[in-house]
C-alpha positions in Angstrom: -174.8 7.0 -7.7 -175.0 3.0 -7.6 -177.5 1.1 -5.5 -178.4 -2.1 -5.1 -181.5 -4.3 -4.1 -183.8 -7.3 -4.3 -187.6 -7.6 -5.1 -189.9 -9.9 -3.8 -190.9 -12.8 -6.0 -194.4 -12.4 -5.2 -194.3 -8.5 -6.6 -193.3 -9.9 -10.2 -197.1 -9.4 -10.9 -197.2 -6.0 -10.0 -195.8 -3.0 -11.3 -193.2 -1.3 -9.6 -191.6 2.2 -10.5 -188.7 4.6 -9.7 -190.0 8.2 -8.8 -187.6 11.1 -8.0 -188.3 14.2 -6.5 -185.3 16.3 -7.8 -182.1 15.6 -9.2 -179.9 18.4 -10.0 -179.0 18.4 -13.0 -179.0 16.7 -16.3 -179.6 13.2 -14.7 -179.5 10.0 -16.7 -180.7 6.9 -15.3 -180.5 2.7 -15.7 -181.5 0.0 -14.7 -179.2 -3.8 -14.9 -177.8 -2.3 -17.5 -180.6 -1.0 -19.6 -181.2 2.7 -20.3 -184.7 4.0 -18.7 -184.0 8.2 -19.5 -182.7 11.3 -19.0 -184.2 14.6 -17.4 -181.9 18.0 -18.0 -184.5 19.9 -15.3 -183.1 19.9 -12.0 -186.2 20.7 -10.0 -189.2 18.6 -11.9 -190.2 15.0 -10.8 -190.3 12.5 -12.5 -190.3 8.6 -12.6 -189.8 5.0 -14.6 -191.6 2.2 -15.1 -188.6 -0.6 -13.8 -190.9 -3.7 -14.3 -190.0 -4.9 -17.5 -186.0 -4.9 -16.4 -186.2 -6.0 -13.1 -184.7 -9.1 -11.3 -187.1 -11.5 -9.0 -185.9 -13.1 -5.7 -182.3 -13.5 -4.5 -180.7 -11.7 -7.8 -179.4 -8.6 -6.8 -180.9 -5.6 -8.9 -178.1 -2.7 -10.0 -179.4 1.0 -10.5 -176.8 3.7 -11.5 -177.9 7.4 -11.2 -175.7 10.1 -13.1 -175.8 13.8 -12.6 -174.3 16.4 -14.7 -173.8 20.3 -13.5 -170.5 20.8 -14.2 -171.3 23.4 -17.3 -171.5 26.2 -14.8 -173.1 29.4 -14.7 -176.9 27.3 -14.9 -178.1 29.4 -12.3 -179.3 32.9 -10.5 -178.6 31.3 -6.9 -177.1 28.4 -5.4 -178.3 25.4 -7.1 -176.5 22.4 -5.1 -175.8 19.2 -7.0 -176.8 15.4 -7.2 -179.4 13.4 -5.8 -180.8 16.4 -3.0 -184.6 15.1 -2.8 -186.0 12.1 -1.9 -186.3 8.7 -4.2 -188.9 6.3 -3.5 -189.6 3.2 -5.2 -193.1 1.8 -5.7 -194.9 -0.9 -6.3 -198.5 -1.6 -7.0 -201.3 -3.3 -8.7 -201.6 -3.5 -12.1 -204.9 -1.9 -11.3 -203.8 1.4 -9.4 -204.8 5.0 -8.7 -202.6 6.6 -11.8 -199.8 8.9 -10.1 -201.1 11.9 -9.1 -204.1 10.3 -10.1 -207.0 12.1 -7.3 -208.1 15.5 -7.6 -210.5 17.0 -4.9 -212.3 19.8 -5.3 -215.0 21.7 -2.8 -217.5 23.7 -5.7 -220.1 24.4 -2.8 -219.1 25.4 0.8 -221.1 27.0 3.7 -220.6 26.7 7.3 -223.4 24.4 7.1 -222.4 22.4 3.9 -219.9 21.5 1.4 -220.1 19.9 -1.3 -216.8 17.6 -2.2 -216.3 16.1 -5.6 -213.9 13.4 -5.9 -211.7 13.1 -9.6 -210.1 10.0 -10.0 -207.8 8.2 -12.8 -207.4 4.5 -12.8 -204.6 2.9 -14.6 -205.2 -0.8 -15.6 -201.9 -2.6 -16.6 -203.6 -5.7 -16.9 -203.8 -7.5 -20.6 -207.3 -7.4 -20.2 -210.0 -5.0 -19.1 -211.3 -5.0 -15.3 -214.1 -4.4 -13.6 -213.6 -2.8 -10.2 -216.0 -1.4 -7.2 -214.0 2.4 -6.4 -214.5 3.5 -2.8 -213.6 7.0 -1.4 -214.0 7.7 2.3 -213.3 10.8 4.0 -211.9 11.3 7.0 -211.4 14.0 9.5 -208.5 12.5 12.0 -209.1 9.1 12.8 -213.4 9.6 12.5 -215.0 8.7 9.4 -217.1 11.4 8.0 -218.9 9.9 4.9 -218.0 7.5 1.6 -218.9 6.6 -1.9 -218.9 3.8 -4.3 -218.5 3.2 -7.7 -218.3 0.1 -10.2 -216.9 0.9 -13.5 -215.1 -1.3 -15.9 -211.0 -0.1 -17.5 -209.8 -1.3 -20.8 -206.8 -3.0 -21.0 -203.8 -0.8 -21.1 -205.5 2.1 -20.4 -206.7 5.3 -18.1 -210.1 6.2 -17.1 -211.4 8.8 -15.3 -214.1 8.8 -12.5 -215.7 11.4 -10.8 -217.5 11.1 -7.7 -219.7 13.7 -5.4 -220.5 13.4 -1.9 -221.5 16.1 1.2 -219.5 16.9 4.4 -222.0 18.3 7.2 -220.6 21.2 9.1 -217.7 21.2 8.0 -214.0 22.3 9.3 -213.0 24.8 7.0 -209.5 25.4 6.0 -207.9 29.3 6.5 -204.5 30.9 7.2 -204.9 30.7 10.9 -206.6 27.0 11.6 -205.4 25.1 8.6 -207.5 22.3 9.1 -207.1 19.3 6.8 -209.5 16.1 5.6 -207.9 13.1 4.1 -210.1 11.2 0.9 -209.2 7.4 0.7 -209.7 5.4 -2.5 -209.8 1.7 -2.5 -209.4 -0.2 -5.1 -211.8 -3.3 -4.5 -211.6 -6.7 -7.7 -213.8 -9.1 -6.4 -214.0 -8.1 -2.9 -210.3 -7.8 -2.5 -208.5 -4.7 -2.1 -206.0 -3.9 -4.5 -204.7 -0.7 -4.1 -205.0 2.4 -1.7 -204.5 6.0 -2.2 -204.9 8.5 0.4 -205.4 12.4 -0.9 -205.3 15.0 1.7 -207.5 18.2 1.5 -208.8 21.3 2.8 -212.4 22.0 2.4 -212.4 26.2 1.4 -214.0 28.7 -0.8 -211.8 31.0 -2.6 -211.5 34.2 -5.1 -209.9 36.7 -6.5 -211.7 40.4 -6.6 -210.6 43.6 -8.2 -211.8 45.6 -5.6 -211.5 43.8 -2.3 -208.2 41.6 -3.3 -208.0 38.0 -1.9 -211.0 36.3 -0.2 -210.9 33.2 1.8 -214.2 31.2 3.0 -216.4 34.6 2.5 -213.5 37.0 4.3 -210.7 39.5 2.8 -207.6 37.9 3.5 -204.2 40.1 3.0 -201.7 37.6 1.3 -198.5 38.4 3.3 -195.6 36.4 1.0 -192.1 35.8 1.1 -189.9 34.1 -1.5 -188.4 31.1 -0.6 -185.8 29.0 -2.3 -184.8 25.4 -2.4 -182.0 25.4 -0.1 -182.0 25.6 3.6 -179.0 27.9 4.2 -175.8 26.0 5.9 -177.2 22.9 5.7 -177.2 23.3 1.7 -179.9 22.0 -1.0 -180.8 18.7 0.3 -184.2 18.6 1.5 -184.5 18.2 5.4 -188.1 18.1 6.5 -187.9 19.3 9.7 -185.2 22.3 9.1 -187.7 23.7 6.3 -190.7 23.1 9.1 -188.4 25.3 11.4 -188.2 27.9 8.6 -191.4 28.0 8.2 -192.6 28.1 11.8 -189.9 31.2 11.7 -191.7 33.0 9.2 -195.4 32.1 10.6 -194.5 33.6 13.9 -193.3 37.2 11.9 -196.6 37.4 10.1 -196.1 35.3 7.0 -199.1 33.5 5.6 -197.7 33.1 1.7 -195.0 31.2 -0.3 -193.6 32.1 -3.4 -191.7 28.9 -4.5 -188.6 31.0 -6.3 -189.1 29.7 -9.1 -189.3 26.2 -9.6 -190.9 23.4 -8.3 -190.9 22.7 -4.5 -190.0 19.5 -2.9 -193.7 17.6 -2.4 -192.8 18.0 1.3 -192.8 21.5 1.6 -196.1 21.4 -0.1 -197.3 19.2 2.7 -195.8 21.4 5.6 -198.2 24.7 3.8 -201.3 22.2 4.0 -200.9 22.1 7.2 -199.0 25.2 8.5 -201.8 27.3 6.5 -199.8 28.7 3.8 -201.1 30.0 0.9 -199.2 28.6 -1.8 -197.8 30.5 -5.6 -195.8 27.4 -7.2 -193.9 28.1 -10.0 -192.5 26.2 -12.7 -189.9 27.5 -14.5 -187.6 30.4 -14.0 -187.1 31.4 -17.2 -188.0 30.1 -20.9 -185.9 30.6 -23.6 -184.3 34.2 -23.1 -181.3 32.9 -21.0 -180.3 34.5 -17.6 -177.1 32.6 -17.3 -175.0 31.0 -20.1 -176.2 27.3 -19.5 -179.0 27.6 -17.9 -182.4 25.7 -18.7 -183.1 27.7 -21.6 -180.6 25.9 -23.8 -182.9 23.0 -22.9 -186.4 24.8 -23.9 -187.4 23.8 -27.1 -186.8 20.1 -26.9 -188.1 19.8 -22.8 -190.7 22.5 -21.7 -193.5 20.7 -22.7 -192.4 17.5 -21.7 -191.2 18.6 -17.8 -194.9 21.0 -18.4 -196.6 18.0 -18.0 -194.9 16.5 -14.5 -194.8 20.0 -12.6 -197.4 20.4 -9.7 -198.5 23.5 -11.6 -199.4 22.3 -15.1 -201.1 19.0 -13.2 -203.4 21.6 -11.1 -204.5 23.6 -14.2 -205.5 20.0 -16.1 -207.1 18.6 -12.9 -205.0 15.7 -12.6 -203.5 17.0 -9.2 -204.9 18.7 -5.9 -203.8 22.2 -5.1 -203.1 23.1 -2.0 -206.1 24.7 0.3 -205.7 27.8 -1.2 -202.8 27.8 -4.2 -201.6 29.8 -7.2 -199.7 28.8 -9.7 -196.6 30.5 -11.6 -195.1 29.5 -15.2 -192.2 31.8 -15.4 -190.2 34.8 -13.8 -189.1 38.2 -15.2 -189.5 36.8 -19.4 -190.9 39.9 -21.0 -190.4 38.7 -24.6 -192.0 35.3 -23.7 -194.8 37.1 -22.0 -197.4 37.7 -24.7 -197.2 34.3 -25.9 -198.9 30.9 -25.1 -195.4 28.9 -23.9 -197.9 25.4 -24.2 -198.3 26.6 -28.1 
C-alpha cells in the first residue's frame, strides 16, 4: 500500500502519529523513506510516532505499507489479508492525554450515588516540564452533570499519572437491557488555553463474580447468554464495516444474546463501541494460542520474541494495568485451548 499526503505547516509543533487498528499479517511500515517498524500480529494495534520524518507544507509526504500472509496455514478460520481495519492519523499537542491514556472506574454505586474516579496519563513532549490545569467533565447526552480540576506540573519527556474523584447523583446505570452510557471529557488547559481534548465514554455499574449465584449486575443475577464471534462479517469478508457488524449484532440481541466472546483475538475498537452501547457484556481475548502451534505458521513461531511486546498494546493487558477502560461490564481472555501453557505465568 502507498499513500500520499501533506501536513500543515502550523502542525510542525505538534506531534502527529500513525495508529492502525489491524493489519493482517506481518506488516512493515515507512515513512519518506525511513523505516518506522514491523508488527507480525495481525489483530493487535499499534502506532508510530511520524514527527521526526515528516514533511511541512506543500511537500508531498510518501507512506508505504507492506503486508505478508503468504506462508499459509497461519490460521484456524478465515483470516483475510492486508490493511482490513481502519488507519487514522493523529496529531496533537506536545502536551496530550497519552493513548489510551483515561481510565474510569465507578468503586461506589447506588441508585442514589456513585462514586466515579477518573485515571489519567499525561504525556509532555515538550523539552521542558509544564505546568497544566486538568479538567474532566461528565456528561450525560448533551447535559453536564458535574467536573473537576486539577493543576499538576509533567517533566520533560515524560508520563504522569493523575487521578481524580468526583460524584454523579442518581445516576443512570448501565445493564444488558438499557445500556446507558456517560461520556468523561478531559481538557488540557496551559495558560488558559486549551490544548488538547479527550473524550472517554463510560457506563456507571457495579459488578461480581459469585460462586454460588454466578454473574451479578448493579445488585441482580444476570445469566451471561454468549456467542463467539469472529472478525469477519461473512460475504462481505474481513474488513471491518461498522454498520454490517451493528446488523449482526442487532441479529443476535433480538435471539436472546447479551455476551461476546471475541474468538480469540482482539476486536476492532468499533465493535467494542457497538457492545457499550448495544449492552453487551464483553470477554476480549488476546491471543489464540501461545507457543504450542495449531497451524504450521501460525503466531506461535512469533512467541518468544513478540508476546510481551503486542501484551502491552491489546485492550486486555491495558484493562488489567488500568491504562484502558473496560467496557460496562467486560472480561478479559489471554489464550484459547493451551493446556501446556496453562499452569504458567505467559507475562513471566
Amino acid at each position: 500500500y502507498k499513500k500520499t499526503f501533506t501536513v500543515a505547516p502550523e502542525d510542525s509543533v505538534k506531534v502527529t502519529s500513525i495508529v492502525f487498528d489491524g493489519v493482517y499479517r506481518n506488516s512493515s511500515v515507512w515513512i519518506n523513506g525511513h523505516y518506522l517498524g514491523k508488527r507480525p500480529n495481525g489483530y493487535i494495534s499499534f502506532r508510530y510516532n511520524l514527527t521526526p520524518y515528516l514533511y511541512y507544507g506543500n511537500r508531498q509526504n510518501e507512506i508505504i505499507v507492506k503486508a505478508d500472509n503468504s506462508k499459509q496455514p497461519n490460521s484456524r478460520w478465515y483470516s483475510g489479508s492486508g490493511i482490513y481495519r481502519n488507519v487514522w492519523l493523529e496529531t496533537t499537542d506536545k502536551l496530550h492525554v497519552a493513548a489510551d491514556g483515561t481510565f474510569v472506574t465507578t468503586p461506589q454505586v447506588s441508585a442514589q450515588k456513585a462514586t466515579v474516579t477518573l485515571q489519567t496519563i499525561i504525556k509532555n513532549d515538550y523539552a521542558a516540564q509544564k505546568t497544566a490545569k486538568v479538567s474532566t467533565t461528565l456528561y450525560k447526552g448533551d447535559d453536564k452533570i458535574t467536573s473537576v480540576d486539577t493543576e499538576t506540573t509533567i517533566p520533560a519527556n515524560a508520563e504522569k499519572a493523575l487521578s481524580q474523584e468526583t460524584t454523579v447523583n442518581n445516576p443512570v446505570l448501565w445493564n444488558v437491557e438499557t445500556p446507558e452510557l456517560y461520556s468523561a471529557v478531559t481538557t488540557i488547559e496551559i495558560d488558559g488555553e486549551v490544548v488538547d481534548s479527550y473524550a472517554t465514554p463510560f457506563g456507571i455499574r457495579s459488578f461480581t463474580f459469585d460462586l454460588d449465584k454466578g454473574f451479578i449486575l448493579n445488585g441482580k443475577q444476570v445469566k451471561i447468554k454468549g456467542v463467539c464471534l469472529h472478525h469477519d462479517l461473512g460475504a462481505l469478508g474481513s474488513a471491518f464495516n461498522t454498520r454490517a457488524m451493528e446488523r449482526q449484532l442487532q441479529i443476535m440481541k433480538d435471539m436472546g444474546v447479551n455476551g461476546i466472546r471475541t474468538s480469540h483475538n482482539p476486536p476492532a475498537p468499533e465493535l467494542l463501541d457497538l457492545c457499550d452501547k448495544m449492552g453487551f457484556i464483553v470477554m476480549d481475548e488476546a491471543f489464540d494460542m501461545w507457543k504450542q502451534a495449531k497451524t504450521p505458521f501460525d503466531y506461535s513461531n512469533d512467541w518468544d520474541a513478540w508476546h510481551k511486546k503486542d501484551l502491552a498494546f491489546t485492550r486486555s493487558s491495558l484493562i488489567m494495568s488500568g491504562r484502558l477502560d473496560s467496557p460496562p461490564a467486560d472480561a478479559v481472555g489471554q489464550g484459547t485451548s493451551d493446556p501446556p501453557d496453562a499452569c504458567r505465568d505467559p507475562a513471566k
